[in-house]
N, C-alpha and C positions, 0 to 999 in steps of 0.2 A: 254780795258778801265774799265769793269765791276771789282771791285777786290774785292767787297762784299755785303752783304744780299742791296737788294733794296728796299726801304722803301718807301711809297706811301701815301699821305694822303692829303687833304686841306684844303684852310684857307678863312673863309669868308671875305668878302671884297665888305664893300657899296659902290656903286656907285648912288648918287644922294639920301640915304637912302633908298637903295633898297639891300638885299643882294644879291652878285654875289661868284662865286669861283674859288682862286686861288689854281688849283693842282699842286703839286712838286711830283715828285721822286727823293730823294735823296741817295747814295753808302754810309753805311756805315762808311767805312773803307776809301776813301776816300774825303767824304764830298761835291762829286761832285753832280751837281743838272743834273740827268741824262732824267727829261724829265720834261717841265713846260707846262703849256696851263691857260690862263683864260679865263672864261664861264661864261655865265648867269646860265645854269643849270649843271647838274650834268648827264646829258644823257648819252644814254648807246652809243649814235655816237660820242658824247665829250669824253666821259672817251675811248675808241677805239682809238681815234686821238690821245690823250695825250699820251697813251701808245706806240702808232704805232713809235713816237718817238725814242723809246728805241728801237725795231724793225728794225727801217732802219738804226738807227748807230751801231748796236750793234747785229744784230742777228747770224753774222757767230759764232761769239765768242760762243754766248747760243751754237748754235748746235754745236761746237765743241767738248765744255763741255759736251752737252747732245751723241753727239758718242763716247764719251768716255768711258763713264758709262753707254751706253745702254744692255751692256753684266750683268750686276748685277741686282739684284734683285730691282724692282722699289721703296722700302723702304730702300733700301742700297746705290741708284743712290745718286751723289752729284753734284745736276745739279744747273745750277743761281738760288736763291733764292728771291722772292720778297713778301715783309712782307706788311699787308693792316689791315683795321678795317672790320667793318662786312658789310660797304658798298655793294648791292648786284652787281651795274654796275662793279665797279674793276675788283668783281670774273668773273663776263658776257665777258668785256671785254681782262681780262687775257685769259681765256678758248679760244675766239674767237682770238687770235694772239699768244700763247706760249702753247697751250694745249700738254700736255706730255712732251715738248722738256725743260722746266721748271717747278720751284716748286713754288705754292703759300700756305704761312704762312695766311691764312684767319681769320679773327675775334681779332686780333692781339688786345688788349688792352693798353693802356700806361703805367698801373701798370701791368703788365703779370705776374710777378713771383706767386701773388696770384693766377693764373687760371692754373699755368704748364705749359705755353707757354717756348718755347724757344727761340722765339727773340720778342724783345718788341719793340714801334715805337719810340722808343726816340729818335732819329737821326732827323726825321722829324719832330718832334714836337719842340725841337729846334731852326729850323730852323723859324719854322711857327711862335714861338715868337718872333724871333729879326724882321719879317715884322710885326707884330703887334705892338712893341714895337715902331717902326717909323712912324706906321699907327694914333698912340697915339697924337704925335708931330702935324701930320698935322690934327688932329681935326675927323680922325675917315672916314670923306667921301669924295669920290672923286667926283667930276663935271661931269665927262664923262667916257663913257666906255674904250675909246680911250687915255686918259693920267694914266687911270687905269695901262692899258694893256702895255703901256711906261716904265712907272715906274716900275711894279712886273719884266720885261722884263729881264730891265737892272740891281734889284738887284741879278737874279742869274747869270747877267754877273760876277756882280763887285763878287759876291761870286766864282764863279770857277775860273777867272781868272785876278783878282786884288787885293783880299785881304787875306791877309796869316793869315792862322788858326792856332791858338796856337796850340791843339792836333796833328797839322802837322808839329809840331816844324820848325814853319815862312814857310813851302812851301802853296803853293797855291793848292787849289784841283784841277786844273789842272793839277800842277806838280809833284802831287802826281798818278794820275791816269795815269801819262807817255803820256801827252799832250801837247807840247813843242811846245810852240810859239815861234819865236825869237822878242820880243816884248820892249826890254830894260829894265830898271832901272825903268821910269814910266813908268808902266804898263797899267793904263789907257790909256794916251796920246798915247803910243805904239800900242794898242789894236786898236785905232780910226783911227791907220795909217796902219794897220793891214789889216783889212777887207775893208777898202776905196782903197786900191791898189790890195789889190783883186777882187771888185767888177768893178776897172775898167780894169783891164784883162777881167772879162770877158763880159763888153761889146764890145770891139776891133775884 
């Protein structure tokens, strides 16, 4: 599912005028939202859990990649890569869940060509504007933590697997990161018929 640098970063977000935050990891290359959490803080147990995400869907993959290339020089390995700001929890919490078996791009700025970085967070940041952009619409603050938590939820549903990104010329970043629902034509509606027939298997 991984099929490029991982980009990590969040977005504040009032609840009741209070700031809270909304973290994403987003793929690059696919545009997939590969781990979401919202929080009141920014802890180093929050940014862990957020990440652990990417961990349980996704870890055979890193190590696969990481035994591929453990025969090379650790500056030659080309192991997952995941790009962050200078956040100190990210790096805490990278170390404490991918230590060696991954690469982290640290201190990663939005303008990086000035500093010599070699990936910059723009995939994320992006991202983090079209929820601010809507954040705009509805006047900035949510009522509750709970309709917060609803809302940020379901836009990186509708982002991975209902609304087709132009750069993905019309596929979905699910269908892009080879995630294949069989979900129909409408996708939403498909989606709700989806994981509701799923979720009654498995109480049966």
């Amino acid at each position: 599912m991984l099929k490029g640098n991982q980009h990590l970063d969040e977005k504040y977000v009032k609840v009741k005028g209070k700031d809270h935050y909304d973290l994403n990891c987003i793929d690059n290359v696919t545009k997939f939202i590969t781990a979401h959490l919202f929080v009141e803080k920014r802890s180093l147990k929050n940014c862990v859990e957020f990440l652990s995400q990417i961990k349980e869907n996704c870890y055979q993959q890193i190590l696969e990649r990481y035994f591929s290339e453990k025969h090379k020089k650790v500056e030659d390995r080309l192991l997952i890569n995941f790009v962050s700001d200078k956040f100190a929890n990210y790096k805490n919490a990278f170390n404490k869940l991918f230590y060696r078996v991954a690469k982290l791009e640290f201190g990663v700025p939005i303008a990086c060509k000035k500093y010599g970085f070699e990936h910059n967070n723009n995939p994320i940041e992006r991202y983090n504007g079209k929820i601010k952009d809507r954040l705009k619409v509805m006047r900035g603050s949510f009522g509750s933590f709970d309709y917060a938590n609803h809302f940020l939820n379901l836009r990186g549903i509708m982002n991975n697997f209902v609304n087709p990104h132009q750069s993905l010329k019309g596929k979905t970043p699910a269908e892009e990161a080879e995630i294949i629902l069989q979900i129909g034509r409408n996708r939403l509606m498909g989606l709700i018929k989806y994981f509701a027939k799923k979720e009654h298997h498995s109480l049966r």
